[in-house]
N, C-alpha and C positions, 0 to 999 in steps of 0.2 A: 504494500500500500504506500503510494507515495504522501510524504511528507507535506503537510499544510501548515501555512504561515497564522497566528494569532499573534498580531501584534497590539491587542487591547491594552491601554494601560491600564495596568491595576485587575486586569482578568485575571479570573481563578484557573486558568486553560491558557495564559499566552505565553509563548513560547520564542518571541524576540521583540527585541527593540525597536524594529523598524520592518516597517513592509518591501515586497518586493519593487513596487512602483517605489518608493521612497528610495530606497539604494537606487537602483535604475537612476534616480532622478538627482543622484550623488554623484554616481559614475560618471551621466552625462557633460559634466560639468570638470570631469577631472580630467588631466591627462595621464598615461600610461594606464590606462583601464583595461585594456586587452582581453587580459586572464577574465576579467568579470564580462565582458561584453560577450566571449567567445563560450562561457558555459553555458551547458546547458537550463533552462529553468529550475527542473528539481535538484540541479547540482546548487545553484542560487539560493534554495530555499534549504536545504541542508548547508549549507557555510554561514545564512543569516541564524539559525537556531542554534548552531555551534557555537558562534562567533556569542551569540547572547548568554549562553552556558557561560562560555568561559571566563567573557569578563564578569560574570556575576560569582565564579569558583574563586579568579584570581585577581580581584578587588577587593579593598578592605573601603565601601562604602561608609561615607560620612552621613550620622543621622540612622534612621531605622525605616521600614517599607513602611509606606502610608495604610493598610489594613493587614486586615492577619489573613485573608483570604486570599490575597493574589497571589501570584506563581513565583513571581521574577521578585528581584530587590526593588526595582523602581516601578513607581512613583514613590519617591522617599518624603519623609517631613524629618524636621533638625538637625537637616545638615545646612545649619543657618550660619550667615556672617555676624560681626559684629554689632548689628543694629537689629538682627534678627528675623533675617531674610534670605530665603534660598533663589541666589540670582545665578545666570547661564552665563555663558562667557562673553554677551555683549552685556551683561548689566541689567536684563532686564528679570523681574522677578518670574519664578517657577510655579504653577499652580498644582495644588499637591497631585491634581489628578493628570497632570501630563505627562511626556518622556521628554524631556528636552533636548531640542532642535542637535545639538553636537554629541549627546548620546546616536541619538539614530544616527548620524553620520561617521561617526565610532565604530558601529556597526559595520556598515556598510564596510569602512574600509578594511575594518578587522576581517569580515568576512570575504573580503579581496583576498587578502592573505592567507586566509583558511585554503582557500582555492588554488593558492601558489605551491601548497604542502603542507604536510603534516608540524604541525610547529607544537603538538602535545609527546612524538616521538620521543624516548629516550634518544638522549644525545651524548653517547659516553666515547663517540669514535676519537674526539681529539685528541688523547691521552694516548699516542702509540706504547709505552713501556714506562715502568716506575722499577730505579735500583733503591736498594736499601742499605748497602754499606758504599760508604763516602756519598750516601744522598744523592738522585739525580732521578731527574723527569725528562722523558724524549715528548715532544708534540709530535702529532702527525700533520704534518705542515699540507698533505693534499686534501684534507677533511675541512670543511667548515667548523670556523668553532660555535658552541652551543649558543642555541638560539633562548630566546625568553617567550615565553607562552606569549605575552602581550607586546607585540610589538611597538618601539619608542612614538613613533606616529603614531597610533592609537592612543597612547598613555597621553602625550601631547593632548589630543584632543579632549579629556576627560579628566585629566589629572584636579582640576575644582574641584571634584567631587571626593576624592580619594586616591589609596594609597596601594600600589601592585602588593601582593602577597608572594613574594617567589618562595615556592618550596622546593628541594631538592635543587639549589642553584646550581651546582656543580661547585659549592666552596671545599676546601678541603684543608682541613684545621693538619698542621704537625705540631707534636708534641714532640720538644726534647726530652728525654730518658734516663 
């Protein structure tokens, strides 16, 4: 059964932040959109519910959902500024029951990226080899190195609201002995 878009905000059933027509009308306006132009529809509509997943996994949202009923973290109340106002990134204020205008387009782009590859993949290729007497780490210099679930452009666009969660960064504590 193919995958159907609920982009309600504040539904107890939706399933992203922005509709198909809305990315469309993201893309149109961008350049280097390729990847999203040339997929398929229900490829489109699985990268926007992913893309909604994820940043809802690996954001630490400011404030709380607006009811205890809906699906997604947004529509939020109390991620207010200092006058006590949840404003978007031109200033103007949030209404508790909306998605605001640079979420959905967070989406979108996120769900660009969805499309480019797998960016949830374990990424543990960089590391070709670890010695352990006189210490020493090889890269593997033909691998790309590890990617972040949420890509910096996306974070860009949404960062007002909160703060990435990376788990599993690929850090790696040593301890002298």
């Amino acid at each position: 059964m193919p995958a159907v878009i609920d982009a309600t905000p504040g539904g107890d059933s939706a399933n992203s932040y922005c509709s198909v027509e809305e990315a469309q009308g993201y893309h149109d306006s961008r350049l280097n959109s390729t990847t999203w132009d040339t997929a398929t529809p229900e490829m489109q509509v699985r990268a926007l519910i992913t893309a909604t997943r994820l940043l809802d996994e690996h954001m630490e949202w400011l404030g709380v959902p607006a009811t205890y009923e809906q699906a997604l973290c947004w529509p939020r109340i109390a991620a207010l500024d200092t006058e006590g106002y949840l404003y978007d990134h031109l200033g103007r204020e949030i209404e508790i029951d909306e998605i605001p205008s640079k979420l959905k387009q967070a989406t979108a782009e996120f769900a660009r990226f969805l499309l480019e590859g797998d960016r949830t993949a374990d990424q543990t290729e960089g590391i070709a080899g670890v010695t352990v007497g006189s210490v020493g780490v090889q890269f593997n210099q033909s691998k790309p190195a590890q990617r972040k679930v949420i890509p910096d452009a996306v974070y860009e666009m949404i960062g007002l609201w909160g703060e990435p969660v990376y788990r599993n960064s690929g850090m790696v504590n040593l301890l002298r002995g």
